[in-house]
C-alpha positions in Angstrom: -82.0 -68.8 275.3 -85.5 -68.9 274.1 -88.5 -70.8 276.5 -91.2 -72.4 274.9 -94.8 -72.7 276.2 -95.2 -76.1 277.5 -98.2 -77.1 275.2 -95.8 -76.6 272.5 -94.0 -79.6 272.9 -93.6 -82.9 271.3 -95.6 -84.9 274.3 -99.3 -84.6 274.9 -99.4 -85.7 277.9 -97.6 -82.8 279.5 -98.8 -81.9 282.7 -101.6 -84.6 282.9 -99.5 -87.0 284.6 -99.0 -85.0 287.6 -102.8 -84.0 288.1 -104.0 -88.2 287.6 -101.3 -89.0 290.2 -102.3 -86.4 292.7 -106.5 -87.0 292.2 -105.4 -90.9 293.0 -103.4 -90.1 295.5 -106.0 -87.9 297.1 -109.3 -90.4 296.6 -106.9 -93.1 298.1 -106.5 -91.2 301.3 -110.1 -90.1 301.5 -111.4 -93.7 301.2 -109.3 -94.2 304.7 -110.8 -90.7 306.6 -113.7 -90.1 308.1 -116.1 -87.9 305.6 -116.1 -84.2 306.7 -118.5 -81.7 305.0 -116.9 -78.2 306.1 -113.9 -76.8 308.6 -116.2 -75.7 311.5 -117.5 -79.9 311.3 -113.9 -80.8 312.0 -112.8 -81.9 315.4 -110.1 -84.1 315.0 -106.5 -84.4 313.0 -108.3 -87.0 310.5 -111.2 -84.1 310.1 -108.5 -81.7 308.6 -106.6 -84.2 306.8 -110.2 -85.4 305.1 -111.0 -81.5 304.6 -107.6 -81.0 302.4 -107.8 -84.3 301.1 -110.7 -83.4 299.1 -109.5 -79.6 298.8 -106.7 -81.6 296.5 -108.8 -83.3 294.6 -110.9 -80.5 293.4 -108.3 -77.8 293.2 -106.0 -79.9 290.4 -108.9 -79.3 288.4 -107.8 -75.9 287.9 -104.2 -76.2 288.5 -103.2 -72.8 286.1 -100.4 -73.3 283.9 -100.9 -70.7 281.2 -97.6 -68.7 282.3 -94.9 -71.6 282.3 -92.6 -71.8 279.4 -89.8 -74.7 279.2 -86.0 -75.2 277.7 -85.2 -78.7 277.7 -81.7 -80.0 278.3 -80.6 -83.7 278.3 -78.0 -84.8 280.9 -76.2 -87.2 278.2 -74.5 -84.6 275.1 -74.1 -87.2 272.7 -76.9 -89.4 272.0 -77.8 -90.7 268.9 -82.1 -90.3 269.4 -81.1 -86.6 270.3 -79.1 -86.0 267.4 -81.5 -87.6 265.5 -84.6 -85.9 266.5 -83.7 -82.4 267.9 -79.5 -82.1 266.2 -80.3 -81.2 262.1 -80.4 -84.9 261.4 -76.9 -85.4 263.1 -75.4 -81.9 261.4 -75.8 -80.0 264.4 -74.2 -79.4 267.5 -74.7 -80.3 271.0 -74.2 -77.4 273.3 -73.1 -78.2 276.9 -73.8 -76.0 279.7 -73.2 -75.6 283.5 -75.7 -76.2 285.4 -74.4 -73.4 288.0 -75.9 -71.3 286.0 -79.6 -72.0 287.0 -81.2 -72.3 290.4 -82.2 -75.5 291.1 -84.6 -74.7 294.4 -87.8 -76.5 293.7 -90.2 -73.6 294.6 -90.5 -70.1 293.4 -89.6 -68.5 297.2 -86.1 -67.1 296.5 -87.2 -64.7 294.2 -86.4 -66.5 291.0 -88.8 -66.8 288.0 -87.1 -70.2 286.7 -85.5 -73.3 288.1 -84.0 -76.3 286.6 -85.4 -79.9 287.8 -84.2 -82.7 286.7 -87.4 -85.1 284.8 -88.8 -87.7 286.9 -89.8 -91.2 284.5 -90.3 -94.1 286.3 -93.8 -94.5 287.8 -92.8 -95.5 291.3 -90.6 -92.4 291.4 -93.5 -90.1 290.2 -95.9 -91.7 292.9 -93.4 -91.4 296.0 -92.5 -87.6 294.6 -96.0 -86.7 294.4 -97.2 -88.9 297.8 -94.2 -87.1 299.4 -95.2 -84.0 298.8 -98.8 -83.9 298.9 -98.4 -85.9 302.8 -96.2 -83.3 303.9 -98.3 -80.5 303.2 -101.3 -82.2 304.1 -99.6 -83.2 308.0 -98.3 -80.0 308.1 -101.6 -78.0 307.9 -104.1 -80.4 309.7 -101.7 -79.8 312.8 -101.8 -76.0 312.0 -105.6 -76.3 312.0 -105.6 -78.4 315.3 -103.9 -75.7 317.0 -106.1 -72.4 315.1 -109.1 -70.5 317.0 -112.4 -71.7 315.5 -112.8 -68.1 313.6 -109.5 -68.2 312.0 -109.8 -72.1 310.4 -111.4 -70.9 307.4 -109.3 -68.9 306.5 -106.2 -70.8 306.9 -107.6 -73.2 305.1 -107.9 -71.1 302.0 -104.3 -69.6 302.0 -102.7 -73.0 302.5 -105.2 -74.3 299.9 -103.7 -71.0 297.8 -100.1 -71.6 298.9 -100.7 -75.9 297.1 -101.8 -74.2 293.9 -99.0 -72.5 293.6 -96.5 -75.5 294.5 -98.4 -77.9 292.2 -97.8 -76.2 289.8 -94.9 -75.5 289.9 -94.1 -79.6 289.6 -96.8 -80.5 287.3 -94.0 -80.1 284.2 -91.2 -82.4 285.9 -93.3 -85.6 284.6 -93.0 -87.4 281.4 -93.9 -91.1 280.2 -91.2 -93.8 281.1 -90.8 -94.0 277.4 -88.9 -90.4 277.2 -86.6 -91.9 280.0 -83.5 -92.1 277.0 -83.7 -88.7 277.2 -82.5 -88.0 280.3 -83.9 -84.7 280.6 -83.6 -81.7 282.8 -85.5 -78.8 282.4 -85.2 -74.8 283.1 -89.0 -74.1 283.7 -89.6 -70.9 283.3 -92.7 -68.3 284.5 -93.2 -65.7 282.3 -95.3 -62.9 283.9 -98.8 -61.1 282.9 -97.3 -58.1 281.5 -94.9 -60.4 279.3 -97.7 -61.9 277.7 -100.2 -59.1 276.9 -96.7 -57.2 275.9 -97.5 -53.9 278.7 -94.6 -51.3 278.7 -96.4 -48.8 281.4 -93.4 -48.3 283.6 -89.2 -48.2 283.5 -89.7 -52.6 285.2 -92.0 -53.1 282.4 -89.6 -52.0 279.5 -86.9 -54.2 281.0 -88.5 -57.5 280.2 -89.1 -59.3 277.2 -92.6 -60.0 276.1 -93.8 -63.0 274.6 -93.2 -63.2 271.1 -94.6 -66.0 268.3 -92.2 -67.5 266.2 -93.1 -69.5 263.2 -92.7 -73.4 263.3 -93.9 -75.2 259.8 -97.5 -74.6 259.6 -97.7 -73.4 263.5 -96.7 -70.2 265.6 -95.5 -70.9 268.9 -95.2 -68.7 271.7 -91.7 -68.4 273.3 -90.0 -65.7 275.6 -86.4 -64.9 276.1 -84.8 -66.0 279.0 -82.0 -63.5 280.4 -79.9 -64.7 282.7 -77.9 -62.2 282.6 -78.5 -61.3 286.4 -78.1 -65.0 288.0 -74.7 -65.4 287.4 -71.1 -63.7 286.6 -70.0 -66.3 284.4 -70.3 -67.8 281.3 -72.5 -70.9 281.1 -71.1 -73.0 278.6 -68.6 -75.1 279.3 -68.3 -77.3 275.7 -69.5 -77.6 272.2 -70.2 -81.4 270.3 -70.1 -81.3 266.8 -72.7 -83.8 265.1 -71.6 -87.2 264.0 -71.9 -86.0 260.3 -69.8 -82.7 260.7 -66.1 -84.6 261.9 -65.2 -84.5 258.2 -65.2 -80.8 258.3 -64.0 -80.3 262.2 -61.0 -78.0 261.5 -63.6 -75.8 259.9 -66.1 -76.0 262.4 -63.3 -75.7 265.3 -63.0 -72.6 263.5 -65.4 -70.9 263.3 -66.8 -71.7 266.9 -63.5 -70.4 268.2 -64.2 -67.5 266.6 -67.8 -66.6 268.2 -67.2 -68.1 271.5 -63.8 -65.7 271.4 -66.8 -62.6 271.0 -69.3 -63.5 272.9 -67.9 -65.8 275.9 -65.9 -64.7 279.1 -63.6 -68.1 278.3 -63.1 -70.5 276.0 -65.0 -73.3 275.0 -64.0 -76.6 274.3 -65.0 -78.1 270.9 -66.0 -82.0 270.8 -66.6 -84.5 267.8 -69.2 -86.9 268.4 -68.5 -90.1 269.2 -71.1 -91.8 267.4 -70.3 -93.2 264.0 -73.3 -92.3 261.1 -73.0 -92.8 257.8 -73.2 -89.5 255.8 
């Protein structure tokens, strides 16, 4: 399956939700804590709370996303919007898959370059996700810092303030406006390396990957990358096939034929579906 780069896609808000929530988040909290100007100032657990407080807010700025590429997924296989918008106009198919197939571990420390995560819509969950998230780390380090030699504050400070980065944005692409909420989408976020991009092929590793690749959309190239998952799992990942509302008058056909390449290419068989949804032709 192909990943697209996240500024590729139909909303232009991605990402952005995430950052606003997190600076308002952060300013809230600083308008309760004392005012600290540096680490070696700090005395108390407010001090470092303050101190990372305002590390947040300035860091978000610069929250570095180049590297992510997405494959959206909708939780509901026959809907009419997603026929409509993404299915050929209702002539194509709906492809369902098993989510075993992806990790689903929230942060990048198993090893894994890609996780799925379900979207998050409504605004109270987005605040409570982010508030969650950003308290816990915040708590978490401010005792740390409590507890550190004076010489060595500094420098925690930085790789915890390192460590965020990387966590933020790892979530800043789970977001979208309540509007999307139809959708119901999960998403396999995916993050590409370097070497993918600039398409390197120094060593054996390097010539094992796939680079980034452009592939032309209307008037538009967008980047994508292959995703091979060919390591995460024995199995095969799809479990059924929906035919579009405007293809049950040829189903035998289409039965067919799908038989006939999931028979090739998949480990069992696949179960073909007609859509439920009635559509004029």
């Amino acid at each position: 399956m192909y990943a697209t780069h996240y500024e590729y896609l139909n909303d232009p808000s991605e990402g952005k939700l995430f950052i606003e929530l997190t600076q308002e988040i952060a300013k809230d909290n600083l308008d309760t804590l004392p005012q600290v100007i540096d680490v070696q100032n700090a005395k108390t657990i407010d001090d470092y709370k303050s101190l990372l407080w305002r590390e947040i807010n300035n860091l978000v700025t610069y929250i570095y996303r180049e590297f992510f590429y997405i494959i959206c997924f909708s939780k509901k296989g026959d809907l009419l919007s997603q026929w409509r918008a993404y299915g050929d106009n209702c002539n194509g198919y709906s492809i369902g898959i098993n989510s075993k197939a992806f990790p689903t571990k929230p942060l990048f420390d198993d090893g894994s370059r890609f996780y799925l995560y379900p979207v998050i819509y409504e605004p109270s969950d987005q605040k409570t996700f982010v508030e969650n998230l950003l308290k816990f780390f915040v708590d978490k380090v401010a005792i740390e810092l409590d507890q550190t030699d004076n010489e060595d504050k500094e420098c925690l400070v930085t790789l915890s303030i390192d460590e965020l980065q990387h966590i933020l944005a790892d979530f800043t692409l789970v977001m979208k406006p309540a509007e999307y909420k139809d959708e119901q989408e999960w998403r396999l976020i995916y993050r590409v390396e370097k070497r993918q991009v600039e398409g390197i092929k120094e060593s054996e590793e390097d010539k094992k990957i796939d680079v980034v690749e452009l592939q032309p959309v209307g008037s538009k190239l967008v980047p994508r990358v292959l995703v091979d998952m060919s390591n995460e799992g024995n199995f095969n990942p799809f479990t059924h096939i929906y035919l579009g509302p405007k293809k049950i008058n040829n189903e035998k056909q289409e039965t067919y034929a799908i038989d006939m390449i999931t028979k090739k290419h998949c480990s069992n068989s696949v179960e073909v579906l007609c859509s439920k949804i009635p559509v004029r032709d």
